[in-house]
Structure formats: structure tokens, C-alpha cells
MIKESE-774618 format. One record per residue (C-alpha): x, y, z. Coordinates in Angstrom, 2 decimals, always signed. Layout:
# residues N
+---------+---------+---------+
:      xx :      yy :      zz :
+---------+---------+---------+
:       X :       Y :       Z :
...
+---------+---------+---------+
# end
This chain:
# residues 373
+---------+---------+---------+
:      xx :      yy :      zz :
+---------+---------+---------+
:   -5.54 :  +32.26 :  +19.68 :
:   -8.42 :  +30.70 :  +18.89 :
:   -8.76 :  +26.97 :  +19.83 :
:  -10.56 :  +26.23 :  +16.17 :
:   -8.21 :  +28.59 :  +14.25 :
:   -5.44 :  +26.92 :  +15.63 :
:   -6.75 :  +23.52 :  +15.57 :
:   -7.64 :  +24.33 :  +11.35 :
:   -3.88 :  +26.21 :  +10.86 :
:   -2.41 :  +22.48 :  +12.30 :
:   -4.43 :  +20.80 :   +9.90 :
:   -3.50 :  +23.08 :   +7.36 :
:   +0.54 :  +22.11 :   +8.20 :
:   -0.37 :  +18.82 :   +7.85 :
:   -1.82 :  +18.93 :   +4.51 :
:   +1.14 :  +21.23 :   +3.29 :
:   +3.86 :  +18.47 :   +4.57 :
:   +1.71 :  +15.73 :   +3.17 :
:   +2.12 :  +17.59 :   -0.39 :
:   +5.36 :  +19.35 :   -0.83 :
:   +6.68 :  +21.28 :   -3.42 :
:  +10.78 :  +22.48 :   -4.30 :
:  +10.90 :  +26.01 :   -5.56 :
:   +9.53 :  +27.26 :   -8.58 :
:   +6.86 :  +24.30 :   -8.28 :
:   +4.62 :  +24.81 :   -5.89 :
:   +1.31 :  +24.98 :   -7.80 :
:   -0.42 :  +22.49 :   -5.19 :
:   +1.04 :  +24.73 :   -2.62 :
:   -0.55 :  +28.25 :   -3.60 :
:   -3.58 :  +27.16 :   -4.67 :
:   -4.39 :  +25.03 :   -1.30 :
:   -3.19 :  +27.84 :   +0.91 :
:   -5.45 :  +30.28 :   -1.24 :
:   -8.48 :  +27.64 :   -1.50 :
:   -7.84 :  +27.66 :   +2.42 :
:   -8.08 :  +31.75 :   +3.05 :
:  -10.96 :  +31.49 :   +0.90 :
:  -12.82 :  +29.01 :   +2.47 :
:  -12.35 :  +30.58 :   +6.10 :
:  -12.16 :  +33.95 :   +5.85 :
:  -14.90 :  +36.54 :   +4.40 :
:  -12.80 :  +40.10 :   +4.60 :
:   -9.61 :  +39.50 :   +2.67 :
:   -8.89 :  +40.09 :   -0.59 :
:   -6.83 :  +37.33 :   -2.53 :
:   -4.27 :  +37.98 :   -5.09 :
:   -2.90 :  +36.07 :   -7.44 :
:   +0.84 :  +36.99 :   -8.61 :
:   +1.69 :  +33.52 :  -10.51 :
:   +4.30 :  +31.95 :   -8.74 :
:   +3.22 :  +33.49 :   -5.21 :
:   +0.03 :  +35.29 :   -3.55 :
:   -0.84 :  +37.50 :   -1.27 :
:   -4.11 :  +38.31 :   +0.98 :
:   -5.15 :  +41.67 :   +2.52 :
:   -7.31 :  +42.92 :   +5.08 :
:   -7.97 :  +46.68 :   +4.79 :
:   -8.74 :  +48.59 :   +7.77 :
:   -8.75 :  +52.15 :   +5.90 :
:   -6.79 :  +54.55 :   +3.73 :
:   -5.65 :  +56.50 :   +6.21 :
:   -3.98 :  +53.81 :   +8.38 :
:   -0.67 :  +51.96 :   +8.46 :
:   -0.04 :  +49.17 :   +6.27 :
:   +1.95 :  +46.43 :   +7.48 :
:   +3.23 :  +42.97 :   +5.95 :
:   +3.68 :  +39.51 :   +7.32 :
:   +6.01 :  +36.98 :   +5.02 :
:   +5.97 :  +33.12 :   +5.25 :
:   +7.44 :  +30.83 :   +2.70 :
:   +5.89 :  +27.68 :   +1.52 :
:   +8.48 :  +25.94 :   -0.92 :
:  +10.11 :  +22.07 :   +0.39 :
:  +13.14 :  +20.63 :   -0.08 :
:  +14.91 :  +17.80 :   -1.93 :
:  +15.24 :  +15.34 :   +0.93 :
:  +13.58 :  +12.30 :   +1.64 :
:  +11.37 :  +11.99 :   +4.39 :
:  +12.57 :   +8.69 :   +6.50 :
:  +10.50 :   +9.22 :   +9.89 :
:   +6.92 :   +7.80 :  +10.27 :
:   +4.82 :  +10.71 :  +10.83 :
:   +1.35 :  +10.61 :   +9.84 :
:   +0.65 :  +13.37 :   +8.10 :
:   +3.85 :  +12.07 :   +5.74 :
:   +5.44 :  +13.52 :   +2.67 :
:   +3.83 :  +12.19 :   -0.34 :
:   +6.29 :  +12.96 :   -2.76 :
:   +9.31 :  +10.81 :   -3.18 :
:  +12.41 :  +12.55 :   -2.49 :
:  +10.87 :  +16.14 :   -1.86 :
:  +10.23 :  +17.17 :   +2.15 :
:   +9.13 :  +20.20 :   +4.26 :
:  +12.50 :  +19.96 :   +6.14 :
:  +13.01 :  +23.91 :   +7.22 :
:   +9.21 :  +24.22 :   +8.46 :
:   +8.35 :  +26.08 :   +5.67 :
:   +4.81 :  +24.37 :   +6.48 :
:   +4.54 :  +25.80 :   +9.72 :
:   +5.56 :  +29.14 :   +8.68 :
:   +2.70 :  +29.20 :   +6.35 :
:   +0.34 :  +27.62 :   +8.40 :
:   +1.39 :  +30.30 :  +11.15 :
:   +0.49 :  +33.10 :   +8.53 :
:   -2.40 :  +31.11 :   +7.25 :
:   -3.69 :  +31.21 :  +11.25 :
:   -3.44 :  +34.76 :  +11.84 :
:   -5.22 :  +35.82 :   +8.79 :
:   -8.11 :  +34.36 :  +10.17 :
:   -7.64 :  +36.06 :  +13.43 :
:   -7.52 :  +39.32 :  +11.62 :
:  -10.69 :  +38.52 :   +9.86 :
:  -12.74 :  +37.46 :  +12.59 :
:  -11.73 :  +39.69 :  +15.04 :
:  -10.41 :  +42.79 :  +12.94 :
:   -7.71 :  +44.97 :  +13.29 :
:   -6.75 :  +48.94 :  +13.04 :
:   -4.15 :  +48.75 :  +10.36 :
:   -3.94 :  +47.69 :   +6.70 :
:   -2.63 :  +44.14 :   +6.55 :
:   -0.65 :  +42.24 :   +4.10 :
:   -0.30 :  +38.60 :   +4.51 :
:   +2.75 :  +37.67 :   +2.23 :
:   +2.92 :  +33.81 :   +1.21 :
:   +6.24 :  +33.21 :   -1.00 :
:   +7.88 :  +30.85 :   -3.13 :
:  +11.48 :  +29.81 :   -3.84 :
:  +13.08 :  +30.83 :   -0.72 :
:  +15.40 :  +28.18 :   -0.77 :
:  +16.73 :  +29.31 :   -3.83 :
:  +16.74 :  +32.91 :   -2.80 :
:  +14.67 :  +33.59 :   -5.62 :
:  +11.31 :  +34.31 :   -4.34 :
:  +11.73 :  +37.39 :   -2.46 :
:  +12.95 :  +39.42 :   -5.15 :
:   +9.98 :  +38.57 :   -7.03 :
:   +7.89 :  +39.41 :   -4.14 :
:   +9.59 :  +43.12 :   -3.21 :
:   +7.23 :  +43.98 :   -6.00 :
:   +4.07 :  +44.09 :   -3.50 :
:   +6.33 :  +45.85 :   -1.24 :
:   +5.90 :  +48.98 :   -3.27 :
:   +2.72 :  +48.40 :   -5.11 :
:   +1.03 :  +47.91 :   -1.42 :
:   +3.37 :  +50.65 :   +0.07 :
:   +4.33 :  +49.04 :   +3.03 :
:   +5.46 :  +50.79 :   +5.94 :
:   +6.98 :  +47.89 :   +7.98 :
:   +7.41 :  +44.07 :   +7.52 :
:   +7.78 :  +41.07 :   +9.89 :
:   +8.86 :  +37.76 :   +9.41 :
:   +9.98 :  +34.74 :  +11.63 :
:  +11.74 :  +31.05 :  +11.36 :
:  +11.33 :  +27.93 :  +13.37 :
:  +14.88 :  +27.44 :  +14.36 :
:  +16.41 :  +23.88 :  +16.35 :
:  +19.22 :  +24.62 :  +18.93 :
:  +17.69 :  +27.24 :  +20.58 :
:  +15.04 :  +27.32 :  +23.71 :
:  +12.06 :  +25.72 :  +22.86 :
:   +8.89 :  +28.24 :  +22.33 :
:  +11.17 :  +31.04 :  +23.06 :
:  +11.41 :  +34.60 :  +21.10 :
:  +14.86 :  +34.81 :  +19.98 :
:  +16.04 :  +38.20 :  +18.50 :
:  +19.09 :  +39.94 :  +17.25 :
:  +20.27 :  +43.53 :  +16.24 :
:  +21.54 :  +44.47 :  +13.07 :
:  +22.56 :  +41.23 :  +10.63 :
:  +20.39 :  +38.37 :  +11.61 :
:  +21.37 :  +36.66 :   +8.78 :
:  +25.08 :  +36.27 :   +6.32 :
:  +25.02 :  +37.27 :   +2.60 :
:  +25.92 :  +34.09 :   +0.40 :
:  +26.29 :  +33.66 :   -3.41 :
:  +27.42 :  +30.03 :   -5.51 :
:  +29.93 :  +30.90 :   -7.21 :
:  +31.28 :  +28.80 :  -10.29 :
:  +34.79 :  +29.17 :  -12.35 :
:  +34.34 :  +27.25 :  -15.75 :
:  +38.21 :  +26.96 :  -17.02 :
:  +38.83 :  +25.76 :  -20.34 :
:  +42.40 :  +25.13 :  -21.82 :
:  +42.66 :  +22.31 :  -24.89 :
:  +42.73 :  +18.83 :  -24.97 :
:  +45.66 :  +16.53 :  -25.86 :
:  +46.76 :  +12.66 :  -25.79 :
:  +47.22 :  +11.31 :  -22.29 :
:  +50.44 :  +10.23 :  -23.65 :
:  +51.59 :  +14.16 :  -24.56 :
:  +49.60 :  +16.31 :  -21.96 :
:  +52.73 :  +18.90 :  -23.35 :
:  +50.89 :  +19.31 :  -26.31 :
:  +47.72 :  +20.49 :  -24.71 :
:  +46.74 :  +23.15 :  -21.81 :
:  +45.24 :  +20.89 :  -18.55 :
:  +43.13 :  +23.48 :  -16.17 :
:  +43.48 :  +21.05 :  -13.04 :
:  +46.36 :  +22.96 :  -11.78 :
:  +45.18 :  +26.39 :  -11.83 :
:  +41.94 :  +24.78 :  -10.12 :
:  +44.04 :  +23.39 :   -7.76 :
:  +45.93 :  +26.78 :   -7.14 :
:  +43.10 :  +28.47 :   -6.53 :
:  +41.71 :  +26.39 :   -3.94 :
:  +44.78 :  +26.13 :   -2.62 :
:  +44.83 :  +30.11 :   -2.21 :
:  +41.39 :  +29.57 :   -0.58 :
:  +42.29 :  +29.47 :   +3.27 :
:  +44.25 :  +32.76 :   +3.11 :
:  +41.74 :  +34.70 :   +1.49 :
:  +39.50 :  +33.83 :   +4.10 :
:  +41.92 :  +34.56 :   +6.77 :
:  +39.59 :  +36.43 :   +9.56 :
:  +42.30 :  +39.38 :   +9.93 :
:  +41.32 :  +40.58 :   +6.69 :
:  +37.70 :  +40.87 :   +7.85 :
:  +35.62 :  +42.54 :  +10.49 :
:  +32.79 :  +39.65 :  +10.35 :
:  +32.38 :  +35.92 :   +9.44 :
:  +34.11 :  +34.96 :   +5.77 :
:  +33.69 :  +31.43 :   +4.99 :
:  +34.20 :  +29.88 :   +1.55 :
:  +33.04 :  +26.27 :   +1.02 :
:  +34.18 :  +24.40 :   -1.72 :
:  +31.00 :  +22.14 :   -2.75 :
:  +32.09 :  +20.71 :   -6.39 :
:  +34.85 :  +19.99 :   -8.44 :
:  +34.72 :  +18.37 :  -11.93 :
:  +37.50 :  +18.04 :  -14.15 :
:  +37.90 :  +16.39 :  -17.48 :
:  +36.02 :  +12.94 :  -17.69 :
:  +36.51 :   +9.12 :  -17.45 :
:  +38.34 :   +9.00 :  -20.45 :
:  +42.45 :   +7.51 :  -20.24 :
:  +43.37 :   +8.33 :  -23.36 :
:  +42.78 :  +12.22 :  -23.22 :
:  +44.02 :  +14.41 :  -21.29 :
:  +41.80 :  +16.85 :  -19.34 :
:  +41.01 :  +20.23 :  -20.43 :
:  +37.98 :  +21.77 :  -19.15 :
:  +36.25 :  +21.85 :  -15.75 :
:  +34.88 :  +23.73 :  -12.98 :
:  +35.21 :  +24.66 :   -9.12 :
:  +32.00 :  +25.46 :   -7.28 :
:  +32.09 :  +27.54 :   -4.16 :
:  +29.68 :  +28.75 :   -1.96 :
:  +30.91 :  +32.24 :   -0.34 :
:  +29.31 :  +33.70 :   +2.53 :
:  +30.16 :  +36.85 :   +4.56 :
:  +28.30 :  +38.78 :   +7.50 :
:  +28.51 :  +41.94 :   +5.71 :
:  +27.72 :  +41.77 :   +1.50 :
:  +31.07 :  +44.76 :   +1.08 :
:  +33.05 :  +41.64 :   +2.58 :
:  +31.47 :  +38.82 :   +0.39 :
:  +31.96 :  +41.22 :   -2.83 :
:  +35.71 :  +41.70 :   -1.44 :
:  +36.23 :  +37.77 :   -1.50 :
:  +34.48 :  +37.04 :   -4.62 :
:  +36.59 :  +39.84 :   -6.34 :
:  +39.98 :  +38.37 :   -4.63 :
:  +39.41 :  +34.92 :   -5.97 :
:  +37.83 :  +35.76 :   -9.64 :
:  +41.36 :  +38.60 :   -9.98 :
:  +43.24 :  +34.59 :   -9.22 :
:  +41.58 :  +33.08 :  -11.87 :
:  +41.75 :  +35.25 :  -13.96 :
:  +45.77 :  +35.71 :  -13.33 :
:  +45.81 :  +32.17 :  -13.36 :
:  +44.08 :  +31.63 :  -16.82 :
:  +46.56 :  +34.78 :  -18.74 :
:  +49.22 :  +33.04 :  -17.31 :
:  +48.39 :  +29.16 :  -18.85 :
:  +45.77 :  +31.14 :  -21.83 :
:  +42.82 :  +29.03 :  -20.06 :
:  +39.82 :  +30.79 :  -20.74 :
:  +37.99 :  +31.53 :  -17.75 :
:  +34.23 :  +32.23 :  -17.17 :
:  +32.03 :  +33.11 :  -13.92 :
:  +28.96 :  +32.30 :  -13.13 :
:  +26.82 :  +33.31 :  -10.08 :
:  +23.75 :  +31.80 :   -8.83 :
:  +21.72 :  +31.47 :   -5.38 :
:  +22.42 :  +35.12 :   -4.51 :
:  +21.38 :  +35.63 :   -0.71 :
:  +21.66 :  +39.48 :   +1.15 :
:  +22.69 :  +40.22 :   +4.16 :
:  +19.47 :  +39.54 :   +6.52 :
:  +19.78 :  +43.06 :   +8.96 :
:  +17.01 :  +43.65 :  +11.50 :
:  +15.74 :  +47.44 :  +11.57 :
:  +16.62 :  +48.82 :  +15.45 :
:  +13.00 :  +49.86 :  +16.26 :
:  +11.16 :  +46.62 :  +14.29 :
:  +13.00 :  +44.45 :  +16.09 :
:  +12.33 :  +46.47 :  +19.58 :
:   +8.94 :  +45.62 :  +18.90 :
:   +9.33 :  +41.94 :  +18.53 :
:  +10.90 :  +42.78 :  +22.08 :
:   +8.08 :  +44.46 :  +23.76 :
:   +5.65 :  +42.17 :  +21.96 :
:   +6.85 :  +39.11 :  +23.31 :
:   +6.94 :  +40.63 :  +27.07 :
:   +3.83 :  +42.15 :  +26.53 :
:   +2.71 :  +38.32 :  +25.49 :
:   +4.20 :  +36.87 :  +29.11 :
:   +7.05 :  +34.65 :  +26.12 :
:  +10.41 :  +34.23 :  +26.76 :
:  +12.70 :  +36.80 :  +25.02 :
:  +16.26 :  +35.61 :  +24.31 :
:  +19.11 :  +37.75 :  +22.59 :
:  +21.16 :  +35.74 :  +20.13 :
:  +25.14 :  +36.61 :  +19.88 :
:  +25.85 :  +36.25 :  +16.26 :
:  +24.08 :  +36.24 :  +13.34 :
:  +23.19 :  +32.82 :  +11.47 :
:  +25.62 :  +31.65 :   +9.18 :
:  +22.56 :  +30.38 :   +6.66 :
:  +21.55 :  +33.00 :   +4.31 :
:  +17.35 :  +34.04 :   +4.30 :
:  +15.90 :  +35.81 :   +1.01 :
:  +14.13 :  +37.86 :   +3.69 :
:  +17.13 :  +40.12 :   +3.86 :
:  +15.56 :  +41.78 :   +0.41 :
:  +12.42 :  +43.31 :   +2.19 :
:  +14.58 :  +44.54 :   +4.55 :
:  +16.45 :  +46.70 :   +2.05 :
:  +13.31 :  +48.37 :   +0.92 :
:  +11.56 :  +49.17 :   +4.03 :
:  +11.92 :  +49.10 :   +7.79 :
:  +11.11 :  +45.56 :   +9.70 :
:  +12.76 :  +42.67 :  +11.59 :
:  +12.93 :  +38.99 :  +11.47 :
:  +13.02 :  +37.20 :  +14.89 :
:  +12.42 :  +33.25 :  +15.74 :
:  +10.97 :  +30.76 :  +17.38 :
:  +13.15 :  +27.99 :  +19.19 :
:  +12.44 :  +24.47 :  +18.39 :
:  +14.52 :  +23.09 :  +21.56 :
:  +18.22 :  +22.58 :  +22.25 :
:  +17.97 :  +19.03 :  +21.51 :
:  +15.39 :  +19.18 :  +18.36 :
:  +16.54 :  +17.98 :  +15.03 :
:  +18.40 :  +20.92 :  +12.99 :
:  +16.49 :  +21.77 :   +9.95 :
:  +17.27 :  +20.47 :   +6.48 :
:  +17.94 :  +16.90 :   +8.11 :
:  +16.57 :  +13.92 :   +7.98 :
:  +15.20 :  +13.33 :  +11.35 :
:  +13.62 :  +17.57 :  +11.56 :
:   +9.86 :  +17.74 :  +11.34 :
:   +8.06 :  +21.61 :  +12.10 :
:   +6.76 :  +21.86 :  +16.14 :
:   +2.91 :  +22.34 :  +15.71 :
:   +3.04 :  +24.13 :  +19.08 :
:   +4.76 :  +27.05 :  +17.89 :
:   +2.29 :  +27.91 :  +15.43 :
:   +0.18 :  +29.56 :  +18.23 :
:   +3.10 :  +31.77 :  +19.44 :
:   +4.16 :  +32.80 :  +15.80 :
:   +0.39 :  +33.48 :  +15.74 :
:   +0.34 :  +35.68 :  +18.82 :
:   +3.36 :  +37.75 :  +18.16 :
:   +1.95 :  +39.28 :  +15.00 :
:   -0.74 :  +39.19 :  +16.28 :
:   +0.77 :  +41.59 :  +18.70 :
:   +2.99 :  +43.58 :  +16.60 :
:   -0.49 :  +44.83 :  +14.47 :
:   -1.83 :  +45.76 :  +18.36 :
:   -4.14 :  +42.96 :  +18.66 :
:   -5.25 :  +41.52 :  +21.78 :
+---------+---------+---------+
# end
């Protein structure tokens, strides 16, 4: 890579860190990282889509088109280590690299312009990852570009530092939040007879939890995470009568997470005819299955031989879900990573800050995987 390109692309981390944004507001965001292309590149077209962009380098009609994704959204945790190039924003943080991912794309694009390349190029910068949002409103340039193959990769802490890690098939679980509003009625603390209280069936069903997660019922991972509770309020004299359970369900294969979802909505559901609660469901932070098409992924192989990087073959796929896994429903492509170290901070923690080193080898693999030198 070149020394000034990857000196700018550092810079350009920098300024994204100093300034982040959570999903859905990343106005500062887009508009630096398109101010940026702009400013350094002269044979890419920009354009706009609202809440994300894209850039594109066209090598002809007749040739290939492939697309390169990086996410630029932060998240809502306070940054508490001294850097200096700092977040800005109180309470908001670029703690999964999303940053460096960008910058990473942001770096190869001017690679491609300055030295050119023999197939049509999409450079895919996308919001609201975090809230699995994004990609679904990005699939759109999948088919108005009609892209033949995709490639995408994470920073990840735990793994061998500046390493290629790869995996076949699911790379990443399927995950939804999953809420169960339960309403019965209220009565006087001193007669809870007289009324219909919800916290039992709540109870009951998280109760029921650990068996319908059992992993004989399964052929991959099924977790189910119980992440709020709320019933009734700070009030003696009444007795409750509404409130809600929160879950997060996840699943290595999205037949499996539909299966557990439908097991515990049928005990609600039971649960509420039984004590005539009413019982609503409400779904949000839908992830996909993340799985890695075989011969994309063998290319992220040969690439990083081809590059002299170390290629390592992860065991199971991550338990964290990645919006990525909606490309990878519409068209072939892979998503592979980049190890921050064994002993590096995990992301979304306090103490995690993006490796500027890695930017060059993100930079060189797609770099590679479009056959550039």
C-alpha cells in the first residue's frame, strides 16, 4: 500500500473516532467519509443514498462488478482511555472499529483510483449495523449495481494479531430481541384475588427457558439471554398487572432460532388463555445467519497466501450476530477477519480502541481479491 494512502486512511480513523455517531445518526460520518473520497480521488463516482453512500470505480460494461462493505456507525459507550485522537461525544464511542473498517475501505478506494483496476468496483460504506438495520437498506445497491460477488471483513480481539482468519459456511449466528408485553388487570395490594397479576406466567416462562434451549434439541448453538424484566411499578398499594420479558435469542442456523422463538411465544400464549392475560410480541434487532459462500471465501484463502499473511481457520462461528449476513443471501461472497491479538481488548469494551496497523492488510486483501498487485 501506499505509504501516503495509508498514512491519509490513519488520519482518516482518527477523525472518524474523534466524531462518532450511533446508528441512524451519522450525518458527520457520511458526509466526512464522502468529503474525503472526494477530495482524494478523481475516478469515482459518489452516491448519495440518505442514510448511507456508496463510491464506484468503473472499469467497463463488460467486466465483473464486485462490492466491498464497511460500516461506520459508534456505539453508546463512553470512551475512558486517553488516546489522542479521543471521542468527542459524551457517551457515544467507536468501540467495534467501525472506524477502521471504514478507513480500510476509504484506503483502498484510493488505491483503485490511482492505480486502476480490471473490474467494476463498488465501495459500500453503511450505517446502522449495530442495529442490524443498515444492511437491509443497503441490499438495494446490491441489485441496482448487479453485483456479482461481495467482501467484507471485521477487526476481531482474541485472535492472532494481523492474521487472516476465515471460516466455512456460518461465520456468524442469527439473533432477534424478542419482547412478551403481558397484560392482566390491576387490583388492591390488599386483594391481588380480585385482579389478574402477569408476574407468574413471566416467571413460568423463564423458568421454561433452560429446557428449550437444551442443545439435544438442536444441531448448532441455541442460546437465549434474558436482558430485561419489568413488572408493575413502585406503587404498594396496587397490585401489578402489566409487564414485559425481553430476550435476546440467537441460533447458528435461522430454522433453529424460528424453532425457539415459536416454542416460547406457543408458552405465552398457553400461559396467557390459561390466566386471560393478553399477550403481545414484539421483535426488533433482527440479525441473519452470517454464511460464507465456499469459493468467496477460498479466495480470501489464496489471497492472503498469495499476500505472504498468515491464514488461520476458525472452529465455530461467532456467537455475535453481523447485518452482513443479508448480502450474503442475495449474492455470492465471504466475510473473513483480521486478528487484533490474543491479549487485545474485546470489542464493545471499555478499554478496545481499532489497531491502525491492520488497516494496511484489510487494504491489501481486497486489494487482492479485485487482482491487484
Amino acid at each position: 500500500m501506499d505509504k501516503m494512502n495509508l498514512k491519509l486512511a490513519i488520519q482518516l480513523r482518527h477523525e472518524l473516532h474523534m466524531h462518532p455517531e450511533l446508528s441512524y445518526q451519522e450525518v458527520w460520518t457520511k458526509h466526512h467519509l464522502m468529503d474525503f473520497l472526494k477530495k482524494y480521488t478523481t475516478h469515482l463516482d459518489i452516491i448519495d443514498k440518505g442514510n448511507y453512500f456508496y463510491a464506484k470505480y468503473t472499469a467497463g460494461v463488460d467486466k465483473p462488478t464486485l462490492a466491498f462493505r464497511a460500516d461506520f456507525d459508534a456505539l453508546p459507550i463512553l470512551e475512558t482511555i486517553d488516546l489522542p485522537w479521543k471521542s468527542t461525544v459524551p457517551g457515544v464511542s467507536h468501540k467495534c472499529g467501525h472506524d477502521g473498517h471504514s478507513a480500510t475501505l476509504a484506503g483502498f478506494a484510493l488505491e483503485v483510483d490511482q492505480k486502476g483496476a480490471d473490474k467494476n468496483i463498488i465501495f459500500l460504506f453503511q450505517h446502522a449495523e449495530e442495529t442490524g438495520q443498515g444492511a437491509i437498506e443497503c441490499t438495494e445497491v446490491i441489485i441496482e449495481e448487479k453485483i456479482n460477488e461481495i467482501f467484507g471483513y471485521h477487526n476481531m480481539s482474541g485472535i492472532e494479531y494481523n492474521a487472516v482468519h476465515v471460516i466455512d459456511g456460518t461465520a456468524h449466528c442469527a439473533s432477534k430481541g424478542m419482547s412478551i408485553e403481558m397484560k392482566g388487570s390491576p387490583a388492591h395490594a390488599s386483594q391481588p384475588e380480585n385482579g389478574i397479576n402477569p408476574s407468574f406466567a413471566i416467571a413460568r416462562i423463564i423458568e421454561a427457558l433452560p429446557e428449550l434451549t437444551s442443545p439435544e434439541q438442536y444441531e448448532g448453538l441455541v442460546l437465549c439471554t434474558v436482558v430485561h424484566v419489568e413488572i408493575g411499578a413502585e406503587n404498594y398499594g396496587i397490585a401489578a398487572h402489566q409487564g414485559v420479558l425481553r430476550l435476546t435469542i440467537r441460533a447458528e442456523k435461522e430454522a433453529e432460532l424460528n424453532m425457539l422463538q415459536k416454542n416460547i411465544e406457543d408458552i405465552a400464549l398457553q400461559l396467557g388463555k390459561e390466566q386471560s392475560i393478553e399477550v403481545h410480541f414484539y421483535d426488533r434487532d433482527e440479525f441473519p445467519e452470517t454464511v460464507n459462500h465456499q469459493e468467496s471465501v477460498d479466495k480470501v484463502r489464496e489471497v492472503a497466501a498469495d499476500k505472504g499473511f498468515s491464514l488461520r481457520e476458525l472452529t465455530s462461528p461467532y456467537r455475535a450476530s453481523e447485518d452482513y449476513g443479508y448480502y450474503l443471501k442475495l449474492v455470492p461472497g465471504a466475510y473473513f477477519y483480521i486478528g487484533n491479538g490474543e491479549e487485545h481488548p474485546p470489542i464493545h469494551t471499555f478499554e478496545y480502541d481499532f489497531r491502525d496497523e491492520i488497516i494496511e492488510t484489510g487494504v491489501e486483501m481486497f486489494k487482492g481479491l479485485v487482482g491487484m498487485e
